[in-house]
N, C-alpha and C positions, 0 to 999 in steps of 0.2 A: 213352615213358619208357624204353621196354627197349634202345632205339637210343642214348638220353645216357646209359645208365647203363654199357653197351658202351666206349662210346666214354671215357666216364672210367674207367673200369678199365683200358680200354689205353693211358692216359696215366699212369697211376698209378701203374704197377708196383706194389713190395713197401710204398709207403708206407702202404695200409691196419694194416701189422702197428705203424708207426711211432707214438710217442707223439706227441699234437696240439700243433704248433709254439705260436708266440706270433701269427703269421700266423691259424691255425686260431682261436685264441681270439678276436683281436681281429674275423675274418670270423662269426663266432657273434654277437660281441655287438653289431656294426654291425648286423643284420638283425632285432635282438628290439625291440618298443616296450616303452614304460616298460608296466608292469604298468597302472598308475591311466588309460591311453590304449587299453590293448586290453580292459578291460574296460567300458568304453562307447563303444568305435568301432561307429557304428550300421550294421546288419545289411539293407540294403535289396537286395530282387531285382533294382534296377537297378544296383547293387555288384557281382552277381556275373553278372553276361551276356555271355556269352563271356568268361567268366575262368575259370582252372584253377589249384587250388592243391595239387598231388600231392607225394608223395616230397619235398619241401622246394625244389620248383621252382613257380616262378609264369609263366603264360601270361594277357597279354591279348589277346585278336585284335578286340576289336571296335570297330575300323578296318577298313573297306574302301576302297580307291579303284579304277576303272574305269580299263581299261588304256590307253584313248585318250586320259584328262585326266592331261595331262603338267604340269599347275601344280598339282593335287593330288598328284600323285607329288611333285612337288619339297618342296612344304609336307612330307607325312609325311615325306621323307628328313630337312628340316632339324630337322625336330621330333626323330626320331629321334635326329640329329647335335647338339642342343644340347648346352650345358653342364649338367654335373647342379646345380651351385649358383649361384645369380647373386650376383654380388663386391660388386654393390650393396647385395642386404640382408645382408652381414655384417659386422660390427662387431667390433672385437679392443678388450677393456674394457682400462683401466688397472690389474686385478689379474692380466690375464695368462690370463682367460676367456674364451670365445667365444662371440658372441653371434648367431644366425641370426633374421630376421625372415622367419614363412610367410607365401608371397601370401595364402592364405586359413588362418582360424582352422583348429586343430586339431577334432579331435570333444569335446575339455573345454573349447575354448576360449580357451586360449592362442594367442597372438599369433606367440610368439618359444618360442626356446630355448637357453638358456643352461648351456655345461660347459665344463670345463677342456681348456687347449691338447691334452693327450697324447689325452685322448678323442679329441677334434676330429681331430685327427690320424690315429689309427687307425681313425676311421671313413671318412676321406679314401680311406687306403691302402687300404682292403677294397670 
């Protein structure tokens, strides 16, 4: 952590002293769940197995692949290289809302998620 933290300080220059753009706010709020979602996202020891959640940085590692299986190497590369949302399950409603269908339910159980363009938008950009 003490190497990424290096490392963006010296991309960073003086803009710690700087007040937090509209970039900053919208990267804050793209990364919070709603409230009613993180209070019963359920808490399992295989949730957190080789996972790290420090300083506001998240690490999964538990993926391995063996250096000689070269068709597992390519799987994790594409996996890795996919799209983050598929175009299939989003829908653009006739009030100008946007509507995302999850492959699998959330932890309350919704299906889909539905918010207005600028959300959608700024969570895009971040």
């Amino acid at each position: 952590m003490a190497r990424v933290r290096r490392l963006l300080a010296r991309h960073d220059g003086d803009a710690a002293d700087d007040e937090p753009d509209a970039l900053a706010y919208a990267q804050a709020e793209a990364v919070q769940l709603p409230m009613s979602l993180a209070e019963h996202a359920p808490r399992t020891s295989a949730s957190r197995r080789r996972c790290a959640f420090i300083d506001g940085f998240s690490l999964h590692a538990d993926t391995s692949v063996d250096a000689a299986d070269r068709s597992a190497l390519e799987r994790l590369v594409r996996y890795v290289l996919r799209p983050l949302i598929s175009a299939d399950r989003l829908t653009a409603r006739p009030d100008g809302r946007v509507e995302y269908h999850f492959r699998r339910s959330d932890p309350s159980g919704r299906t889909s998620g539905v918010t207005d363009g600028s959300t959608w938008c700024r969570r895009l950009a971040t």
